[in-house]
C-alpha positions as CSV (number, residue, x, y, z in Angstrom):
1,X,0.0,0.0,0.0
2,X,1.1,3.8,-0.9
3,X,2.6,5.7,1.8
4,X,0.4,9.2,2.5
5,X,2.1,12.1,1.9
6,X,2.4,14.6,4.9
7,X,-0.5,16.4,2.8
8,X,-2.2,13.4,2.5
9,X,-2.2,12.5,6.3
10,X,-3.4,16.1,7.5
11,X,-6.4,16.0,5.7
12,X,-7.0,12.3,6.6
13,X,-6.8,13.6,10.0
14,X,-9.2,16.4,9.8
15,X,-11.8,14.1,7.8
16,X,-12.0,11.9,10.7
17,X,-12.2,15.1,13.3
18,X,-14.7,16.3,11.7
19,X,-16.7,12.9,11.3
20,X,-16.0,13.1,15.1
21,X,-17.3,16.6,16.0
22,X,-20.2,15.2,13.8
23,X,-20.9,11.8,15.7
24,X,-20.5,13.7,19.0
25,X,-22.5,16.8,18.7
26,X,-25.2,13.7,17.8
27,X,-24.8,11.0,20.4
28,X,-22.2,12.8,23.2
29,X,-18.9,12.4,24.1
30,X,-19.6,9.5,26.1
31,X,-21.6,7.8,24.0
32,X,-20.2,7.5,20.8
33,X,-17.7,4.9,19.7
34,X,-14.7,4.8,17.4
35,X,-17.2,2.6,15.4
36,X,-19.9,5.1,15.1
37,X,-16.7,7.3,14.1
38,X,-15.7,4.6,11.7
39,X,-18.7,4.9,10.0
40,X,-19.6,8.5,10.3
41,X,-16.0,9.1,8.2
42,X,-16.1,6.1,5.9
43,X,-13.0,4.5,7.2
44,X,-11.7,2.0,8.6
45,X,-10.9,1.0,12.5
46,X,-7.3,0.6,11.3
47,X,-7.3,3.9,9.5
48,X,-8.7,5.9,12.3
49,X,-6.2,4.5,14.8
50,X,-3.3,5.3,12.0
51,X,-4.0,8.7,13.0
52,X,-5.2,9.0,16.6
53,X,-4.8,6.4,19.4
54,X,-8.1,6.6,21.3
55,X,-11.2,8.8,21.2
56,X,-9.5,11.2,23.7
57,X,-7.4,12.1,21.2
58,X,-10.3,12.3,19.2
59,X,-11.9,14.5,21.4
60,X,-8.6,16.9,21.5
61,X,-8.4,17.3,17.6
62,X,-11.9,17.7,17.2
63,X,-11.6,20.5,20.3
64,X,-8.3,22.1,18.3
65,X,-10.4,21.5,14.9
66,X,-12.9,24.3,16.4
67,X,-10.5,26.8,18.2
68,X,-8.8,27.0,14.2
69,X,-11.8,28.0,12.7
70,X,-12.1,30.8,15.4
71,X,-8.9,31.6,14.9
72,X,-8.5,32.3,11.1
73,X,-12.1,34.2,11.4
74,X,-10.5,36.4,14.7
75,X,-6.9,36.9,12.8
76,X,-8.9,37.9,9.5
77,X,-11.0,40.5,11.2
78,X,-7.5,41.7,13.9
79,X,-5.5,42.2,10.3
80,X,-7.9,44.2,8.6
81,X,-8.2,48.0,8.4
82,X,-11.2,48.3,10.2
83,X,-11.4,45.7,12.9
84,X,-14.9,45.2,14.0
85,X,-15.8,47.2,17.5
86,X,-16.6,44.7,20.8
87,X,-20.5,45.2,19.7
88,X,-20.1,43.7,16.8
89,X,-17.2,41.3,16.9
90,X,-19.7,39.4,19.4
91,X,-22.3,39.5,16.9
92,X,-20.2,38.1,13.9
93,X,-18.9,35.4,16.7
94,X,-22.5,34.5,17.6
95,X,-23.7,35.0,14.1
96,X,-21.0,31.8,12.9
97,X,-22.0,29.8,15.9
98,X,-22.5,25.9,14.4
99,X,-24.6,24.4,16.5
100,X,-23.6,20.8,16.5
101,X,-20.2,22.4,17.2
102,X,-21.5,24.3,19.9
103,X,-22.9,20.9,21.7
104,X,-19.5,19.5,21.3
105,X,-17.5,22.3,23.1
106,X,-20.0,22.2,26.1
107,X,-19.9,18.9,26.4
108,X,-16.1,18.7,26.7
109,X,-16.3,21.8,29.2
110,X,-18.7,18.9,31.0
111,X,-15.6,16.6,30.6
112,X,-13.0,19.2,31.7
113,X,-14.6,18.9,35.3
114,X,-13.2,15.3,35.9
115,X,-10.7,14.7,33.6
116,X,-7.5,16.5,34.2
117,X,-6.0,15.7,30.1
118,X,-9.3,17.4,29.1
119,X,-9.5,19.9,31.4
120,X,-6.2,21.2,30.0
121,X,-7.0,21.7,26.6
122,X,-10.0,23.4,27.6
123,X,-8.0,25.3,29.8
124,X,-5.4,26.5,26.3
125,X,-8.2,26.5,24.1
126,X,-9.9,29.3,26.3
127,X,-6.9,31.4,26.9
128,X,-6.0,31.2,23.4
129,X,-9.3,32.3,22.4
130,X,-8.9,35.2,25.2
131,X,-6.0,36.1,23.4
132,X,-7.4,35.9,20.1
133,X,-9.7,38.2,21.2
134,X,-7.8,40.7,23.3
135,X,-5.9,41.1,20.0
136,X,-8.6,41.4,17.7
137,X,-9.8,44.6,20.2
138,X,-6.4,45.9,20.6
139,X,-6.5,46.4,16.9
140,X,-9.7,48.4,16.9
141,X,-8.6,50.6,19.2
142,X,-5.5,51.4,17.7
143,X,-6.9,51.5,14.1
144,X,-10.5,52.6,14.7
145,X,-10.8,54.3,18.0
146,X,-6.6,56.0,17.8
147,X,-6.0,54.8,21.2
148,X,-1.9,54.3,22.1
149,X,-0.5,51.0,21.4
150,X,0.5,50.5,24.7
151,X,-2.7,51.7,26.6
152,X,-4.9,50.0,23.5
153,X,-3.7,46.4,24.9
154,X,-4.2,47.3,28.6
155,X,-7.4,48.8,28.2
156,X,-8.8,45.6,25.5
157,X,-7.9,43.4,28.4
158,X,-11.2,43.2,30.3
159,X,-13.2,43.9,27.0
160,X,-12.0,40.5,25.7
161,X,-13.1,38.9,29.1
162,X,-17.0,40.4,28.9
163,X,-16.6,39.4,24.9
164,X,-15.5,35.5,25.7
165,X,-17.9,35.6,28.6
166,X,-21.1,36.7,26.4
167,X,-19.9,34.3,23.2
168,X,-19.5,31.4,25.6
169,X,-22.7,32.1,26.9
170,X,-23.8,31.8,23.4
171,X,-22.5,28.6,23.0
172,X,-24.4,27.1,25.8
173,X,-27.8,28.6,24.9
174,X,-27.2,27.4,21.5
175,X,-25.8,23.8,22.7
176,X,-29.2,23.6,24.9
177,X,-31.4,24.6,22.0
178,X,-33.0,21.7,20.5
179,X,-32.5,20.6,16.8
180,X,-36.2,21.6,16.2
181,X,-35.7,24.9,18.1
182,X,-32.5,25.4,15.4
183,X,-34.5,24.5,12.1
184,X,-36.9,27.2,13.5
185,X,-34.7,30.0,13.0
């Protein structure tokens, strides 16, 4: 058999995160299996476990697979000439919110509680989005609002934290939405 190219394996590997994300946004962490996985991504067993070696690394891709999407969307906006204000960077956040995503990331907050490996990428993934975040507003007030550099970063600091505390509060009232509640919008 061919070896993958590097390429080759990366996308491999997101197909079966986002066959994950899919199968646990559906059935929970807990209960879904590498099988449901297995044939949620049209792999094999032996495929899947080529590239991760047990759902909790299943769990941490599929985590990381989310947090990059947020990212690219938060460096896009941080980059551009007119960086959106905190008003309206929390409705473009809230706006993109996935739902079955959005089940997933509370559920593994649910999982950070008791289990310490979990709990730690949690743990990154929200300071990194924090981060994400504080720079995103840092920008606006230098580029939009002609604050200081310096004084721009201290004073985005606790607009991040209200910003990450309103989008995460999103995320829960859209994780406990039902699906028939969601086609409703």
């Amino acid at each position: 058999m061919p070896r993958l190219t590097d390429a080759r394996k990366e996308l491999r590997r997101a197909q079966i995160a986002e066959a994950a994300v899919r199968c646990f946004g559906r059935n929970g962490l807990e209960r879904t299996s590498i099988a449901d996985i297995t044939a949620e991504s049209g792999l094999s067993a032996g495929s899947i476990y080529a590239h991760y070696r047990n759902k909790a690394d299943l769990i941490q891709a599929a985590a990381r697979e989310v947090l990059a999407k947020r990212a690219e969307v938060l460096g896009a906006y941080a980059a551009s000439d007119t960086p959106p204000g905190p008003d309206e960077l929390l409705a473009r956040l809230i706006a993109a919110i996935d739902p079955v995503e959005a089940r997933v990331g509370v559920q593994t907050w649910g999982e950070a509680t008791t289990d310490p490996v979990i709990r730690d990428i949690v743990v990154d993934m929200t300071d990194r989005m924090r981060a994400m975040l504080h720079d995103c507003l840092t920008a606006w007030l230098v580029k939009v609002e002609h604050h200081e550099a310096a004084g721009a970063r201290e004073h985005a600091a606790p607009i991040a934290h209200r910003v990450m505390s309103l989008y995460q509060a999103e995320l829960l009232y859209t994780a406990l939405r039902s699906p028939t509640e969601e086609t409703a919008r």
